[in-house]
PyMOL commands that place a pseudoatom at each C-alpha (Angstrom):
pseudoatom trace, name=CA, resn=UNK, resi=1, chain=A, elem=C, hetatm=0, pos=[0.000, 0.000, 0.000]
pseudoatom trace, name=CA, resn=UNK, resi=2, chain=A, elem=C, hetatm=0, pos=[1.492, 3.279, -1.317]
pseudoatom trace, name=CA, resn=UNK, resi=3, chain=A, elem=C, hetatm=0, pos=[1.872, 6.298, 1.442]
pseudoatom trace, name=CA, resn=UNK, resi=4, chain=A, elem=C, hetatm=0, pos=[-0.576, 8.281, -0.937]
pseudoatom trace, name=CA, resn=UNK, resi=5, chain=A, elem=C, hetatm=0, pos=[-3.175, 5.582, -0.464]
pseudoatom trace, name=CA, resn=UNK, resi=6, chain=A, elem=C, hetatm=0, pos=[-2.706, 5.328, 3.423]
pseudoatom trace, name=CA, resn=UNK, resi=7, chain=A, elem=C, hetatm=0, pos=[-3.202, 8.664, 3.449]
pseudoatom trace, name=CA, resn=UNK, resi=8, chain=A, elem=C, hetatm=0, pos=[-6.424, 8.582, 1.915]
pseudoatom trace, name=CA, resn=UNK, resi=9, chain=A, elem=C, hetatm=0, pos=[-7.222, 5.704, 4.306]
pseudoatom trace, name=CA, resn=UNK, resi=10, chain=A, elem=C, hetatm=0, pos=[-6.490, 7.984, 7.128]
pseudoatom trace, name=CA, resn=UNK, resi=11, chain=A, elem=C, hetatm=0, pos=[-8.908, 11.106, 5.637]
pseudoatom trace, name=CA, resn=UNK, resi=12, chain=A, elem=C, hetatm=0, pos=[-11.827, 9.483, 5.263]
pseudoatom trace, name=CA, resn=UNK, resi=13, chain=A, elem=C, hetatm=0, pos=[-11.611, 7.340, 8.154]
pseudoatom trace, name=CA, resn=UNK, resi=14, chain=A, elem=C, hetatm=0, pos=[-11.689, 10.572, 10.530]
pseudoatom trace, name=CA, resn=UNK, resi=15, chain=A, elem=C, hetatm=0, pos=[-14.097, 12.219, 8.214]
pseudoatom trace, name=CA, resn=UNK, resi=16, chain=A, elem=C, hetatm=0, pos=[-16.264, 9.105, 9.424]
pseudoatom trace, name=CA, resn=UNK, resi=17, chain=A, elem=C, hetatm=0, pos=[-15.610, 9.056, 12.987]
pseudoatom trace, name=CA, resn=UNK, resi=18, chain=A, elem=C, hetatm=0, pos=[-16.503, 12.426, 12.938]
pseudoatom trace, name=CA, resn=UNK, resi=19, chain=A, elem=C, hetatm=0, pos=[-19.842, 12.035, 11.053]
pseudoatom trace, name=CA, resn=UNK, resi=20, chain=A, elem=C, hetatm=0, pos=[-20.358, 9.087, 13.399]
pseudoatom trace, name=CA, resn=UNK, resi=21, chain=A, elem=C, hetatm=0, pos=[-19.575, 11.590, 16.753]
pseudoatom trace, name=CA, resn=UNK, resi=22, chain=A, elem=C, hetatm=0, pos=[-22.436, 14.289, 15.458]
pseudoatom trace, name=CA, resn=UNK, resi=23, chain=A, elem=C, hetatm=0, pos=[-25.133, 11.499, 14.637]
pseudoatom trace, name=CA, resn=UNK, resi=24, chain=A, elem=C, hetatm=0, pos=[-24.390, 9.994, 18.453]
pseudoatom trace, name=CA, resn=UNK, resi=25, chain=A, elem=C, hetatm=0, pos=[-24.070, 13.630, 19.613]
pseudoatom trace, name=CA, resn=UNK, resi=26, chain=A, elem=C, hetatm=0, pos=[-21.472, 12.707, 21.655]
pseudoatom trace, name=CA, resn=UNK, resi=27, chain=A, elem=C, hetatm=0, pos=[-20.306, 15.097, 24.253]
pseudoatom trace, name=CA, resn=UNK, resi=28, chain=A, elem=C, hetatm=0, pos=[-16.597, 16.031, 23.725]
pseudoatom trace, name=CA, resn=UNK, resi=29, chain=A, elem=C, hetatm=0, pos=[-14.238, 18.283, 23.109]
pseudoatom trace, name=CA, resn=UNK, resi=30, chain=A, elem=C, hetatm=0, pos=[-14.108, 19.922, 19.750]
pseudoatom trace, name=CA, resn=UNK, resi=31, chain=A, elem=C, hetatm=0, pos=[-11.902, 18.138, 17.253]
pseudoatom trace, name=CA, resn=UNK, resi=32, chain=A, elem=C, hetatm=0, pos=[-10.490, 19.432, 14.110]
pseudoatom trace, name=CA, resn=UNK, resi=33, chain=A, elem=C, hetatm=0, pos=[-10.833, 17.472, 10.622]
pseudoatom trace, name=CA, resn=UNK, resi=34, chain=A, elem=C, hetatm=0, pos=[-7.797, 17.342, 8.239]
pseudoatom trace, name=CA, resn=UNK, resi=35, chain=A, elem=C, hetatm=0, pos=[-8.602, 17.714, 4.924]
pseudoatom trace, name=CA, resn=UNK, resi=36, chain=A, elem=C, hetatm=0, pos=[-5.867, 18.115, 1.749]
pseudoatom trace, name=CA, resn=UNK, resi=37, chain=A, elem=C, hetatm=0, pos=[-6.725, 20.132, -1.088]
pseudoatom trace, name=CA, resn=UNK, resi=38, chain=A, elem=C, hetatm=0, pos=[-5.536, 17.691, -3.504]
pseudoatom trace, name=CA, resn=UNK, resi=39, chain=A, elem=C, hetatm=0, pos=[-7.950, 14.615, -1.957]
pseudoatom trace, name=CA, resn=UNK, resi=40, chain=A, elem=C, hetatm=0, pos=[-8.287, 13.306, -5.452]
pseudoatom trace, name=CA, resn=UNK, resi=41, chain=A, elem=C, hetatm=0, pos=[-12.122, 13.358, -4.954]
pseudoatom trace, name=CA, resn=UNK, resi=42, chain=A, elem=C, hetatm=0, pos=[-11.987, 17.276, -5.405]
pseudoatom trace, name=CA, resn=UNK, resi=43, chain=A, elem=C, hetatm=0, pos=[-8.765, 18.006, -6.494]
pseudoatom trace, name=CA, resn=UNK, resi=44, chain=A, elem=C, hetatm=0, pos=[-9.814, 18.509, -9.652]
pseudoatom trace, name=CA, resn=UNK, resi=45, chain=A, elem=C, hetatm=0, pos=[-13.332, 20.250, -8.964]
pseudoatom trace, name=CA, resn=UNK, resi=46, chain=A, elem=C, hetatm=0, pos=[-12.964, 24.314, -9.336]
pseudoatom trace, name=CA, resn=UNK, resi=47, chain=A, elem=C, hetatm=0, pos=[-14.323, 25.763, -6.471]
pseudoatom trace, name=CA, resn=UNK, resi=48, chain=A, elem=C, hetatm=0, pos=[-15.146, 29.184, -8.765]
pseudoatom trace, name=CA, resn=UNK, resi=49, chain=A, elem=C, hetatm=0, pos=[-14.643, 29.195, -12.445]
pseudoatom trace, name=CA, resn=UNK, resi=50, chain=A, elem=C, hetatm=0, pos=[-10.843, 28.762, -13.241]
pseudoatom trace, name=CA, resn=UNK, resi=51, chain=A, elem=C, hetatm=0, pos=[-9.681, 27.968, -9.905]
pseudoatom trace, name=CA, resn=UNK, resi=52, chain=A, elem=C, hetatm=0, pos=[-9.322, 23.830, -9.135]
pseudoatom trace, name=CA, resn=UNK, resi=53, chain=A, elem=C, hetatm=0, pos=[-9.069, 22.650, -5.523]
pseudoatom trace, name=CA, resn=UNK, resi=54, chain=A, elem=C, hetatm=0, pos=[-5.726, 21.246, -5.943]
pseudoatom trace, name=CA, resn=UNK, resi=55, chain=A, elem=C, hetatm=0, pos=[-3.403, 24.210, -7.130]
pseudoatom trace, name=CA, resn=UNK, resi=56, chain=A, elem=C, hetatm=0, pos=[-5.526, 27.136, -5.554]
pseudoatom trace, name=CA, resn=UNK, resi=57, chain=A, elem=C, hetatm=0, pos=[-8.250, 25.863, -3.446]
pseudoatom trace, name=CA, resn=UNK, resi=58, chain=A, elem=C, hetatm=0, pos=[-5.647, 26.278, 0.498]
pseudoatom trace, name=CA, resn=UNK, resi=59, chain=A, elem=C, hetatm=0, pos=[-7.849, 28.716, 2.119]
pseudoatom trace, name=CA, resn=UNK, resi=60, chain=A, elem=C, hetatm=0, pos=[-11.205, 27.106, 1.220]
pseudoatom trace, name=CA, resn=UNK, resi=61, chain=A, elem=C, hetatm=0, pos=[-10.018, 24.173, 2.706]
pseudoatom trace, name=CA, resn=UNK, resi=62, chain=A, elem=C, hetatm=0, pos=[-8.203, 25.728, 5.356]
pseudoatom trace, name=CA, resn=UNK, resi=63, chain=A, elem=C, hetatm=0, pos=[-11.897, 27.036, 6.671]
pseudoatom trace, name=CA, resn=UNK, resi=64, chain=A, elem=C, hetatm=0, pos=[-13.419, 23.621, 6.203]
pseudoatom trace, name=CA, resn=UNK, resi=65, chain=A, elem=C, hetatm=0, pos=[-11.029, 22.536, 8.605]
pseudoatom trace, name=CA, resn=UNK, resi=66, chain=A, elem=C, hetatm=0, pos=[-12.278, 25.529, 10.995]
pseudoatom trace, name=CA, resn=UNK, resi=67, chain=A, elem=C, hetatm=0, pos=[-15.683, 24.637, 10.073]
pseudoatom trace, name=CA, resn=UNK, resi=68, chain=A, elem=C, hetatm=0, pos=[-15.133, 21.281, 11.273]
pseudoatom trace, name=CA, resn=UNK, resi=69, chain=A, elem=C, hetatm=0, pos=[-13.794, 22.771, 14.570]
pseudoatom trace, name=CA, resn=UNK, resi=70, chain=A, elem=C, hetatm=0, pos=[-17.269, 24.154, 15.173]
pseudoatom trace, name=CA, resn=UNK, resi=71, chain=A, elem=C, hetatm=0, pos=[-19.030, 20.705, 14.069]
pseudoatom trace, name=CA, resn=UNK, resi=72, chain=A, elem=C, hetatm=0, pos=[-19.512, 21.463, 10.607]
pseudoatom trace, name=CA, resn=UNK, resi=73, chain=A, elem=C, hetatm=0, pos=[-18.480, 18.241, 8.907]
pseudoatom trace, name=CA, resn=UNK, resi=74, chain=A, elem=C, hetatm=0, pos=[-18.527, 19.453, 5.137]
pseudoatom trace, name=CA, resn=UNK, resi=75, chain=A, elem=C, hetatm=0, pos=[-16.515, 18.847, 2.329]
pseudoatom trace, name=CA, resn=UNK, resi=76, chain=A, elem=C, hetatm=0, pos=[-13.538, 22.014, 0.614]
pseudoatom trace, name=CA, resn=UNK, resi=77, chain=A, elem=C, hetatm=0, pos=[-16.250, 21.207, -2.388]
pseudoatom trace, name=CA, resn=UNK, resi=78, chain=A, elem=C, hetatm=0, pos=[-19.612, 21.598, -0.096]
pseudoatom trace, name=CA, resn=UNK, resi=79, chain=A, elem=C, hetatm=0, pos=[-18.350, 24.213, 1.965]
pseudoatom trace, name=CA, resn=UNK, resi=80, chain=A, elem=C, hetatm=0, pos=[-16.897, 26.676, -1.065]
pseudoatom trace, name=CA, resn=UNK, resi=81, chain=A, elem=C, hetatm=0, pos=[-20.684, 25.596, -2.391]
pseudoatom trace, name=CA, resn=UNK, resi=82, chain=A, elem=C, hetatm=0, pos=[-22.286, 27.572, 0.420]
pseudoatom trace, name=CA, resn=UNK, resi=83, chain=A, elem=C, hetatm=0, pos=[-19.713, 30.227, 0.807]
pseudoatom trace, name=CA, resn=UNK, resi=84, chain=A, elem=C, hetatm=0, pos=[-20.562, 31.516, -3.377]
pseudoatom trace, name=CA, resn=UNK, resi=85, chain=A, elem=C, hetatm=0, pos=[-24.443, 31.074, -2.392]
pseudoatom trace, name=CA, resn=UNK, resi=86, chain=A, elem=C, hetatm=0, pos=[-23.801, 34.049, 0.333]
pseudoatom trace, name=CA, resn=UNK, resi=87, chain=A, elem=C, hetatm=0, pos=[-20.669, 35.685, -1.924]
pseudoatom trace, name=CA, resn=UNK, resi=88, chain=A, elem=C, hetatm=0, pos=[-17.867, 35.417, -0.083]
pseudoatom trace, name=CA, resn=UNK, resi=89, chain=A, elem=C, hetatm=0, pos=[-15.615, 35.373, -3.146]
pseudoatom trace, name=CA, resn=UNK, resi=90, chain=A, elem=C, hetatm=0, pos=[-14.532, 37.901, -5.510]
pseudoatom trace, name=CA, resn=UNK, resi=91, chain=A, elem=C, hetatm=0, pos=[-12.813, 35.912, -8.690]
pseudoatom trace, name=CA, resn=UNK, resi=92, chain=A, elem=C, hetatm=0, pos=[-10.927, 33.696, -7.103]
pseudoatom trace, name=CA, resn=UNK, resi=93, chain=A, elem=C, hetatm=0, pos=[-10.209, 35.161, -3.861]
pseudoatom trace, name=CA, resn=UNK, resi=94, chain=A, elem=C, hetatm=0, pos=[-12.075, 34.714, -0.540]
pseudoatom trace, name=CA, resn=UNK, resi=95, chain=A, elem=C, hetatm=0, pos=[-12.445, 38.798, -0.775]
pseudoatom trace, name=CA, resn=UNK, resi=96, chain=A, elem=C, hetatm=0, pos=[-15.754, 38.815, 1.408]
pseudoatom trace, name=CA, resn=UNK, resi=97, chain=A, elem=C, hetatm=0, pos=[-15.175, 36.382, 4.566]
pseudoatom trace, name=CA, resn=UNK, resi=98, chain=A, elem=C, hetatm=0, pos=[-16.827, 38.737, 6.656]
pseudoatom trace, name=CA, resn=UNK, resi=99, chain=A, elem=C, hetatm=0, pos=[-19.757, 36.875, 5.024]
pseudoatom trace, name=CA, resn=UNK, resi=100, chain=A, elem=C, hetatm=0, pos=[-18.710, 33.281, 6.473]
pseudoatom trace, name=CA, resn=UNK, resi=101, chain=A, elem=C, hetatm=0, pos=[-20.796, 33.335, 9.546]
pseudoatom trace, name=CA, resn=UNK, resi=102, chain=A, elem=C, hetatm=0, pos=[-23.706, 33.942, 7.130]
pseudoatom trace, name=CA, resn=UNK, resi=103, chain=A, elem=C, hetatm=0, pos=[-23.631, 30.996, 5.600]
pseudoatom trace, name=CA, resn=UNK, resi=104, chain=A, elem=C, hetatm=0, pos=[-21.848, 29.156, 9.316]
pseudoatom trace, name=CA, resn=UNK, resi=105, chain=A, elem=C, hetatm=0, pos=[-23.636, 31.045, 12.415]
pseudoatom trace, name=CA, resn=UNK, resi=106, chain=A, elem=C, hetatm=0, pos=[-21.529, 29.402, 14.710]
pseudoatom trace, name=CA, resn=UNK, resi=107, chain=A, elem=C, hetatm=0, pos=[-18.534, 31.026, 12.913]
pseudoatom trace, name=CA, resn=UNK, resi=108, chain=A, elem=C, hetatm=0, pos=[-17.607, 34.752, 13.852]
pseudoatom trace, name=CA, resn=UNK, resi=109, chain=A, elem=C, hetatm=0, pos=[-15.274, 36.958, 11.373]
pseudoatom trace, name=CA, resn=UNK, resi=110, chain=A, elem=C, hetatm=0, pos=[-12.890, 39.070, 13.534]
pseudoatom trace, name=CA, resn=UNK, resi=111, chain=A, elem=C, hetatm=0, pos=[-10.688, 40.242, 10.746]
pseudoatom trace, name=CA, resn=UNK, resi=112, chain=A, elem=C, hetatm=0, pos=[-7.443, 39.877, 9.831]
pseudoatom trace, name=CA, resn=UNK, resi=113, chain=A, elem=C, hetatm=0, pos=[-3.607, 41.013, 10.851]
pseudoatom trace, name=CA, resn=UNK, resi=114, chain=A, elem=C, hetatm=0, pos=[-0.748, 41.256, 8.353]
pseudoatom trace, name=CA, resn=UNK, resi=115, chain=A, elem=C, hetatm=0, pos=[3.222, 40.821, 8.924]
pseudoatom trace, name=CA, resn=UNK, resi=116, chain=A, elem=C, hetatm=0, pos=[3.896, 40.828, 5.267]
pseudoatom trace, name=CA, resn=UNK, resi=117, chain=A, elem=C, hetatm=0, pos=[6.281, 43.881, 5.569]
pseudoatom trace, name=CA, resn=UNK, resi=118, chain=A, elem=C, hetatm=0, pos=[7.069, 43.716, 9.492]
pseudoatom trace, name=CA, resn=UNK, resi=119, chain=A, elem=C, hetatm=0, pos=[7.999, 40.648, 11.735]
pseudoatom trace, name=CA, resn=UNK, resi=120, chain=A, elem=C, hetatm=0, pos=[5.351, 38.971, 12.899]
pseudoatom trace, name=CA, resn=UNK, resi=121, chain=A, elem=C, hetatm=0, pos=[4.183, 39.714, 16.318]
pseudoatom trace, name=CA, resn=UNK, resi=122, chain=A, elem=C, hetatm=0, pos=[4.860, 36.880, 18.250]
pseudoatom trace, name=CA, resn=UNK, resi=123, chain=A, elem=C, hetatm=0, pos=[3.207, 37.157, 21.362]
pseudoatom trace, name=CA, resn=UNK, resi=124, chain=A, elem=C, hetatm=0, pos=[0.019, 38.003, 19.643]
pseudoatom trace, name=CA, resn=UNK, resi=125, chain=A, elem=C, hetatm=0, pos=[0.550, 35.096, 17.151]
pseudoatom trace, name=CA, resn=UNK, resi=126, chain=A, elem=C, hetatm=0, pos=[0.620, 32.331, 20.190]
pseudoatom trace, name=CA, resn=UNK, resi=127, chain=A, elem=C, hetatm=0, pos=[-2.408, 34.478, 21.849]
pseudoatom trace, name=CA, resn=UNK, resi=128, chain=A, elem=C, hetatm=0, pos=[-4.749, 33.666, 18.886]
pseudoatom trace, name=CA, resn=UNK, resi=129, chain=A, elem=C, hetatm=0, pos=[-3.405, 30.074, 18.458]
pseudoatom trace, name=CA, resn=UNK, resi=130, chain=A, elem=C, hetatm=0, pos=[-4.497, 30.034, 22.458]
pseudoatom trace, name=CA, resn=UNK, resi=131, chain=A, elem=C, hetatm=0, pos=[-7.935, 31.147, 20.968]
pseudoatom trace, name=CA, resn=UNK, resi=132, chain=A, elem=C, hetatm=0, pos=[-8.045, 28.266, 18.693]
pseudoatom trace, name=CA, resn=UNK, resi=133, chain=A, elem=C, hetatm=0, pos=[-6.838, 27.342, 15.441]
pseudoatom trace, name=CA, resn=UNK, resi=134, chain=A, elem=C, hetatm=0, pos=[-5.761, 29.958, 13.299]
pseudoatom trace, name=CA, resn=UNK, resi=135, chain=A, elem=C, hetatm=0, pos=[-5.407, 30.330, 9.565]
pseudoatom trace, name=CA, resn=UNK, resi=136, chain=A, elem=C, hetatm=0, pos=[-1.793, 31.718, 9.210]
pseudoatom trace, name=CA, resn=UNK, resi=137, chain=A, elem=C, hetatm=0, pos=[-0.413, 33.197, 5.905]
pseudoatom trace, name=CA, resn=UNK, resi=138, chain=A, elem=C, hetatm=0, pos=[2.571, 31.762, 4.655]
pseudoatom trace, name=CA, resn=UNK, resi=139, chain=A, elem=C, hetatm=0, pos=[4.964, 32.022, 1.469]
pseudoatom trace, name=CA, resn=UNK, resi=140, chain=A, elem=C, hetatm=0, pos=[4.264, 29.022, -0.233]
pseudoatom trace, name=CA, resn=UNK, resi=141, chain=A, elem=C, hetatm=0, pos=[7.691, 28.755, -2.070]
pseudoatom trace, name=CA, resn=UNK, resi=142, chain=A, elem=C, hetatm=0, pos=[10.057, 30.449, 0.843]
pseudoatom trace, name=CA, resn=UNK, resi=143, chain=A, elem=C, hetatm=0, pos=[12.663, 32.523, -0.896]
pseudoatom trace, name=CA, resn=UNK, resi=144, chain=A, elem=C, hetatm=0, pos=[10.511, 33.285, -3.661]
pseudoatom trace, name=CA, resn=UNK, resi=145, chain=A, elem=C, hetatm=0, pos=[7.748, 35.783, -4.492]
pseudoatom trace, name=CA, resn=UNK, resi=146, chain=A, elem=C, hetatm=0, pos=[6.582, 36.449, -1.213]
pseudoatom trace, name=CA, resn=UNK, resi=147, chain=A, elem=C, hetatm=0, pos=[2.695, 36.984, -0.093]
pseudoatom trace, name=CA, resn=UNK, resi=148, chain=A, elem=C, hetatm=0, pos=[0.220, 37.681, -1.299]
pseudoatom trace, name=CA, resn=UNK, resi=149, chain=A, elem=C, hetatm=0, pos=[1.852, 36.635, -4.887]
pseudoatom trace, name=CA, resn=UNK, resi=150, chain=A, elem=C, hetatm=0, pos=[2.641, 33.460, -3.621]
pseudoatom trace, name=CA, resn=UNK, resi=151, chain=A, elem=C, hetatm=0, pos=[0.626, 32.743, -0.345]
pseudoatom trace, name=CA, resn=UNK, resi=152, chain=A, elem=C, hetatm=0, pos=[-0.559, 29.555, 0.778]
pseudoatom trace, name=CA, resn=UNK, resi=153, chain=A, elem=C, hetatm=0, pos=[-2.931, 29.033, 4.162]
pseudoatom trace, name=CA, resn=UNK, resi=154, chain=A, elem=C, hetatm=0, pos=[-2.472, 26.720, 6.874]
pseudoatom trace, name=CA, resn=UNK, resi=155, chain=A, elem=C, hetatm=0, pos=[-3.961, 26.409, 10.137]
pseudoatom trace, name=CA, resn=UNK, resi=156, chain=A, elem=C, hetatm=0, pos=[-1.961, 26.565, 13.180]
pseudoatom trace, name=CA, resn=UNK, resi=157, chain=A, elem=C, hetatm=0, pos=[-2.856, 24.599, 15.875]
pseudoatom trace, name=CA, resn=UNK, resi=158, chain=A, elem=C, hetatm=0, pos=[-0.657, 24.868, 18.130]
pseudoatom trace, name=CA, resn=UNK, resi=159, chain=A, elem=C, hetatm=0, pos=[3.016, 25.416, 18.785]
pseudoatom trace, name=CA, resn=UNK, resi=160, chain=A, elem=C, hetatm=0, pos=[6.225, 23.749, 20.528]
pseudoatom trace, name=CA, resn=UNK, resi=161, chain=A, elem=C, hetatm=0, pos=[7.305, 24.270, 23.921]
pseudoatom trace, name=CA, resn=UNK, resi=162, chain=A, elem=C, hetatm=0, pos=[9.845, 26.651, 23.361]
pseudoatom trace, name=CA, resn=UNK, resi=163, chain=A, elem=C, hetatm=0, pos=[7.865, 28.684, 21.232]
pseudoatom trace, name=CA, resn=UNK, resi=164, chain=A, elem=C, hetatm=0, pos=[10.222, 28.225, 18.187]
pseudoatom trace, name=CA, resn=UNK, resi=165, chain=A, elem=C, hetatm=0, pos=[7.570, 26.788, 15.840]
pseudoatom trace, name=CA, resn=UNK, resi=166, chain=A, elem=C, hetatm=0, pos=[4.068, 26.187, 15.393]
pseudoatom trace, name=CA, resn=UNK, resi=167, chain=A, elem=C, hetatm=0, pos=[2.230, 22.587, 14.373]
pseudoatom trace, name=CA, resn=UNK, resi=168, chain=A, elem=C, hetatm=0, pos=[0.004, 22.765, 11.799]
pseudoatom trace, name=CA, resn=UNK, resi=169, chain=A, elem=C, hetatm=0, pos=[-2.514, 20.993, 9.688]
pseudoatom trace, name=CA, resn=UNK, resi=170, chain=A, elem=C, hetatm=0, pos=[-1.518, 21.978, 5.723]
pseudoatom trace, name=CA, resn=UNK, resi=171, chain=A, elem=C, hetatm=0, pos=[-4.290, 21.864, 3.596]
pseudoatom trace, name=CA, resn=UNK, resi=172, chain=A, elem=C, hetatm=0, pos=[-1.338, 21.162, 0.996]
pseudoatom trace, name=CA, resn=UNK, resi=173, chain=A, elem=C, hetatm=0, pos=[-1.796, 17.358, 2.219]
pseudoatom trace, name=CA, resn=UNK, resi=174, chain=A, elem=C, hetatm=0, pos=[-3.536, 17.097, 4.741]
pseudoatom trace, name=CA, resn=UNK, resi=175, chain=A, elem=C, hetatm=0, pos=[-1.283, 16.304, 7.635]
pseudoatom trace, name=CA, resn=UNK, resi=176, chain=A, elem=C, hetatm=0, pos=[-0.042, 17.424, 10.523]
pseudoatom trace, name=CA, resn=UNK, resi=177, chain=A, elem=C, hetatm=0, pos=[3.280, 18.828, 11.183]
pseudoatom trace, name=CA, resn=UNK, resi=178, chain=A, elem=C, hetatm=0, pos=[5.720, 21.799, 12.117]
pseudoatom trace, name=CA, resn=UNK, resi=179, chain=A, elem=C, hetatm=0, pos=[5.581, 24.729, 9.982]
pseudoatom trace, name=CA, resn=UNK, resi=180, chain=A, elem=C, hetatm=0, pos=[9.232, 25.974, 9.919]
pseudoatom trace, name=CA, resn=UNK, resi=181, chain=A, elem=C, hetatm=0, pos=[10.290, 22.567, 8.334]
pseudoatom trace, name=CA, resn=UNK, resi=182, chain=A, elem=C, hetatm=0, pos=[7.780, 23.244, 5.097]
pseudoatom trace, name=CA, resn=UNK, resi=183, chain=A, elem=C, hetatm=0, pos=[7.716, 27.279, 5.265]
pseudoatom trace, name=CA, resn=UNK, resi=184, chain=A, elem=C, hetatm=0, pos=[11.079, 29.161, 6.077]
pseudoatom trace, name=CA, resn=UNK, resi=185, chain=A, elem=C, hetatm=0, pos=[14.453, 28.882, 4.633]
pseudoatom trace, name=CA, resn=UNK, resi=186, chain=A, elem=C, hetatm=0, pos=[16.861, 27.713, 7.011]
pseudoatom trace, name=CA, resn=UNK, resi=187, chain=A, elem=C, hetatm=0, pos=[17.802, 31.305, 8.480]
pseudoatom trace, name=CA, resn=UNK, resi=188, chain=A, elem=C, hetatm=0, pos=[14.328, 32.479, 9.214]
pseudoatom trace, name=CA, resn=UNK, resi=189, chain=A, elem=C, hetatm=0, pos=[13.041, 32.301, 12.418]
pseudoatom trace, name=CA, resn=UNK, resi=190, chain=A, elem=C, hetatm=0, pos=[9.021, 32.294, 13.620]
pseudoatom trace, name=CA, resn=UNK, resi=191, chain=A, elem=C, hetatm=0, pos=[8.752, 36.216, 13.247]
pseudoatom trace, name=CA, resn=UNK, resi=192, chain=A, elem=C, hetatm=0, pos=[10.014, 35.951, 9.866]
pseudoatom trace, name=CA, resn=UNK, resi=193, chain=A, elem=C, hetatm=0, pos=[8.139, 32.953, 8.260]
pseudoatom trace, name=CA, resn=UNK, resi=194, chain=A, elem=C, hetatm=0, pos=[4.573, 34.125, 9.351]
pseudoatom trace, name=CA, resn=UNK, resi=195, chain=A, elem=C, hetatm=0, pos=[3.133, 37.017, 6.772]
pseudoatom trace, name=CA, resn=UNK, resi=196, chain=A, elem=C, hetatm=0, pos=[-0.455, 37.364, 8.631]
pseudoatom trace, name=CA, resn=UNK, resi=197, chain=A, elem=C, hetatm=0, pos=[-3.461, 35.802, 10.165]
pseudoatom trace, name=CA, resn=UNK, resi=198, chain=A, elem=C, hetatm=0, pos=[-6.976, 35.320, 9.475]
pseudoatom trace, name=CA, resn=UNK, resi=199, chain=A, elem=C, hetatm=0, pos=[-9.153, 35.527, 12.304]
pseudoatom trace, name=CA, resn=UNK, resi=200, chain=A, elem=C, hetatm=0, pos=[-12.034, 32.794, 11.766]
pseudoatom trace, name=CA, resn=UNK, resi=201, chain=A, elem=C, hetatm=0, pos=[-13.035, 32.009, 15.119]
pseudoatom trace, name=CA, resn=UNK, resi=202, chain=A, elem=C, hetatm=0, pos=[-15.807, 29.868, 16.443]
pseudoatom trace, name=CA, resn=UNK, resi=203, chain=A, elem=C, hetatm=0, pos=[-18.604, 30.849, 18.808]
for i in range(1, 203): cmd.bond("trace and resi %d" % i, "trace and resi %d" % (i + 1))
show_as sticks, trace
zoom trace
């Protein structure tokens, strides 16, 4: 069995337990569903017209993860879905999220902070990750075109001990992992690698 495969395996089978969790109504704490943009069931899919899932579809995803955080167990396709009925996107950007909690009520908007030109501020960084999970802007290619030419959304979810790095679920794939090891170069420190947040919070 290939790693892609077990992957796969992996998504769906939490997608299930958490289906299964809601239909019990199980009391416990809230839990938050991976999802990859490039799940070869929507991968392909365009979640508006000339933008597929798989090479631009990270912050759609990244908020069905947050969804899911709230108990909203949708699909990136079923979510973006309801997020055009209540217009949330201009082209293909997400221009109009203060319209999320229209079409998520137990979803609040609380704006957004940007370190594209500044180092990030740290100790408000680890505040809203204290929040909750927290869509963080990142260069997707570090050394590159920085945001927002090249950004790419993940969600934070928490960070290490020393406060050197976050972990975070990457709608890239789907997994789970530290973000200095996919998004810095190897001179760039917290402050450096972290362009903004988005403040999706749950109510």
């Amino acid at each position: 069995m290939d790693r892609e495969l077990i992957e796969q395996s992996h998504h769906y089978l939490t997608e299930t337990l958490a289906l299964l969790t809601r239909a019990l109504e199980i009391d416990t704490e809230p839990t938050l569903t991976l999802y990859s943009q490039r799940d070869p069931r929507w991968r392909d899919i365009e979640y508006v017209p000339g933008f597929p899932f798989g090479t631009k579809g990270c912050l759609v995803t990244a908020v069905t993860m947050i969804a899911s955080y709230a108990g909203y167990i949708e699909t990136p396709p079923e979510v973006a879905a309801k997020l055009r009925g209540f217009d949330c996107f201009v082209g293909g950007e997400l221009s109009r999220p203060q319209n999320i909690p229209k079409a998520y009520p137990k979803l609040d908007w609380q704006g957004r902070v940007d370190w594209r030109d500044v180092p990030a501020d740290l100790d408000a960084l680890f505040a809203y990750v204290d929040e909750g999970p927290t869509i963080v802007e990142v260069d997707a290619h570090p050394g590159g075109t920085p945001p927002p030419d090249d950004a790419h959304f993940v969600v934070a979810i928490g960070y290490t001990e020393d406060k050197s790095d976050l972990w975070i679920a990457d709608p890239f794939d789907g997994s789970e992992t530290l973000f200095l090891e996919r998004y810095a170069l190897s001179h760039w420190d917290l402050a450096r690698a972290v362009f903004g947040v988005r403040l999706l919070r749950v109510v």
